[in-house]
KOLRO-587406 format. One record per residue: residue number from 0; residue in three letters; y, z, x of N, C-alpha, C in turn. Coordinates in steps of 0.05 Angstrom, whole numbers. Layout:
<recs>
(NUM,ALA,(Y,Z,X),(Y,Z,X),(Y,Z,X))
...
</recs>
This chain:
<recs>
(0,UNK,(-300,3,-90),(-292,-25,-87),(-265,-29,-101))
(1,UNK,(-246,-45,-88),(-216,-48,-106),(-215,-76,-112))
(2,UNK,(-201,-74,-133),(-196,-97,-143),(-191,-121,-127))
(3,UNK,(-186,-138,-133),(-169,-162,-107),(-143,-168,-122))
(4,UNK,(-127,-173,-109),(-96,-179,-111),(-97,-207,-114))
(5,UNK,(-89,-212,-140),(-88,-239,-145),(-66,-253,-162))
(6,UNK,(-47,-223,-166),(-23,-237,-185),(-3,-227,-168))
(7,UNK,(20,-239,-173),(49,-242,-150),(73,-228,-169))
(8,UNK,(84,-216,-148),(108,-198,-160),(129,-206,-145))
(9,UNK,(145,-229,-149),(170,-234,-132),(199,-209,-142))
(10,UNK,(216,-207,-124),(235,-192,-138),(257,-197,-110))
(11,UNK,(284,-198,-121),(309,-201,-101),(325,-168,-92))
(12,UNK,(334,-169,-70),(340,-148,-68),(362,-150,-39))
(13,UNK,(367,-126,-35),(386,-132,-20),(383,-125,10))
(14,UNK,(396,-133,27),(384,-127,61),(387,-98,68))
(15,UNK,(393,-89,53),(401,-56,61),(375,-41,47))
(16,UNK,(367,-53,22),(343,-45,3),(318,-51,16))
(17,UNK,(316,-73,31),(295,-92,44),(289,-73,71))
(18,UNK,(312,-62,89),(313,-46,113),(300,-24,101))
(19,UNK,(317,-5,82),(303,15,74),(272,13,70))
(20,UNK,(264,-1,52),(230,-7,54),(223,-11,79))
(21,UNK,(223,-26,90),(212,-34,119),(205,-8,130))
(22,UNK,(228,3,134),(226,30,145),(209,52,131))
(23,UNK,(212,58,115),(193,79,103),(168,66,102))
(24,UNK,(153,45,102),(130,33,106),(127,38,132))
(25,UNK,(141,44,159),(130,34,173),(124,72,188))
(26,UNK,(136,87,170),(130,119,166),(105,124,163))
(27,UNK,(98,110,144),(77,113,124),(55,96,141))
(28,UNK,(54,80,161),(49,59,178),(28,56,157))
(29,UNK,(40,39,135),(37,7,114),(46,-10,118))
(30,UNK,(42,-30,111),(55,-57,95),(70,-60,79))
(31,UNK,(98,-67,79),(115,-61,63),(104,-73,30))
(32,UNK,(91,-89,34),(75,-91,13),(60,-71,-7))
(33,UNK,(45,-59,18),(24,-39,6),(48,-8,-1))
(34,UNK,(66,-6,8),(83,9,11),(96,6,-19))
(35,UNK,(112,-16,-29),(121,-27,-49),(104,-18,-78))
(36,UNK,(84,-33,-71),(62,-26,-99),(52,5,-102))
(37,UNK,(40,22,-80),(39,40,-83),(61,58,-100))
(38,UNK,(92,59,-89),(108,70,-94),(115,62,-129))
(39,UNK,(111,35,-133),(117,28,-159),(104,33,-172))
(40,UNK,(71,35,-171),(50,51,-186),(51,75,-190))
(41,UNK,(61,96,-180),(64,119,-177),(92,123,-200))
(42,UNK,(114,108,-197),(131,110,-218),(122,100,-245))
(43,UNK,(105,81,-240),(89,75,-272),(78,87,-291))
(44,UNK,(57,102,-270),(37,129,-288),(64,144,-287))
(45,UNK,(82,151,-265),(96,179,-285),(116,178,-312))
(46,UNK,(132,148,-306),(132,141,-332),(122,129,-358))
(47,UNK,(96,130,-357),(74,134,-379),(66,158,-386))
(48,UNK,(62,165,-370),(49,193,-360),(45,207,-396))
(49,UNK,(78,214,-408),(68,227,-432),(69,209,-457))
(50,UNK,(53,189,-451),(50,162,-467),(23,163,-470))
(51,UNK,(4,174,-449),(-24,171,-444),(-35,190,-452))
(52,UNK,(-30,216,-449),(-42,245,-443),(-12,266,-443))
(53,UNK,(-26,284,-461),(-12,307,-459),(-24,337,-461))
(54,UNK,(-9,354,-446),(-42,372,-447),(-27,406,-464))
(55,UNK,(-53,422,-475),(-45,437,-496),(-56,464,-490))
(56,UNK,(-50,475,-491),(-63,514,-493),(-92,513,-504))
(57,UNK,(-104,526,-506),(-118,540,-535),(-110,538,-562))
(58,UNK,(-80,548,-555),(-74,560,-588),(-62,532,-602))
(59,UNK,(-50,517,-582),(-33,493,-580),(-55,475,-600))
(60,UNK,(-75,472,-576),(-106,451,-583),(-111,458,-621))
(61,UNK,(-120,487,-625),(-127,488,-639),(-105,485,-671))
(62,UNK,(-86,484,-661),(-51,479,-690),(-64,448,-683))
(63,UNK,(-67,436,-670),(-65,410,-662),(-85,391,-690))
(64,UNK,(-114,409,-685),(-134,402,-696),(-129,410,-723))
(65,UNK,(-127,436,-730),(-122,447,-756),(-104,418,-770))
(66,UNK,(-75,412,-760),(-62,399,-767),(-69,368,-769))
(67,UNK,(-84,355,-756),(-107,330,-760),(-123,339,-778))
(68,UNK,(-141,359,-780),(-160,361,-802),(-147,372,-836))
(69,UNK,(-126,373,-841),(-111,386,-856),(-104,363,-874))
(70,UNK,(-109,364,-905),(-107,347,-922),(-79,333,-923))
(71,UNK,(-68,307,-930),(-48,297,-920),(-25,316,-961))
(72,UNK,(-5,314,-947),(15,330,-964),(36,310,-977))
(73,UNK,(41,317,-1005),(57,290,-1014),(92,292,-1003))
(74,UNK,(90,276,-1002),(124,273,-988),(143,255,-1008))
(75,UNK,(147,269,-1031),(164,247,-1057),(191,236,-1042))
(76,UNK,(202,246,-1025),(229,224,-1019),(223,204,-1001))
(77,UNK,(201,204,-984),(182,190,-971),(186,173,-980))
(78,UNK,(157,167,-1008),(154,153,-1031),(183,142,-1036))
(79,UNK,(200,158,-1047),(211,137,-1065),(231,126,-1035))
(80,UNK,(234,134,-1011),(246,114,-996),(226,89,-988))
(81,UNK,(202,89,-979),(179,62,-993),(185,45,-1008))
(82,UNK,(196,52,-1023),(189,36,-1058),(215,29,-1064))
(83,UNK,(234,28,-1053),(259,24,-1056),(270,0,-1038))
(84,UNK,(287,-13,-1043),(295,-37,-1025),(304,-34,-1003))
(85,UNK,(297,-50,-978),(303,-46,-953),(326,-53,-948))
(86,UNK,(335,-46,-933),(370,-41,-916),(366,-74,-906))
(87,UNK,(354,-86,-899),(348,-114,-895),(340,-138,-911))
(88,UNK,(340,-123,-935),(334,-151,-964),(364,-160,-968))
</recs>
């Protein structure tokens, strides 16, 4: 079952941009609509893509974990950049 379309995406463009769509929708024999969103979803996840998920070896996984389970390490210039006045006071 898909969702229902219920929110609106206006956007301006130009008659040469508008032709282009038309046409590759009608490749695809879509709706330049359905054509539009598809295409722009597809650029979404790939530009999320390593925002969401990233994927690791064995050996990768396991530095991964080691390094999450691994007691946290003192970092004194850290600290004293913390504790010191901000570039914005």
């Amino acid at each position: 079952m898909t969702t229902p379309r219920t929110d609106r995406l206006d956007l301006r463009l130009s008659t040469e941009a508008k032709q282009a769509l038309q046409a590759a929708a009608m490749v695809r024999q879509t709706s330049v609509s359905d054509f539009v969103l598809a295409s722009a979803l597809e650029a979404a996840q790939e530009a999320l893509a390593d925002r969401n998920r990233f994927g690791l070896d064995a050996d990768q996984w396991a530095a991964f974990q080691a390094a999450l389970d691994a007691p946290p390490t003192s970092k004194p210039r850290l600290q004293q950049l913390l504790q010191g006045r901000s570039v914005f006071e």
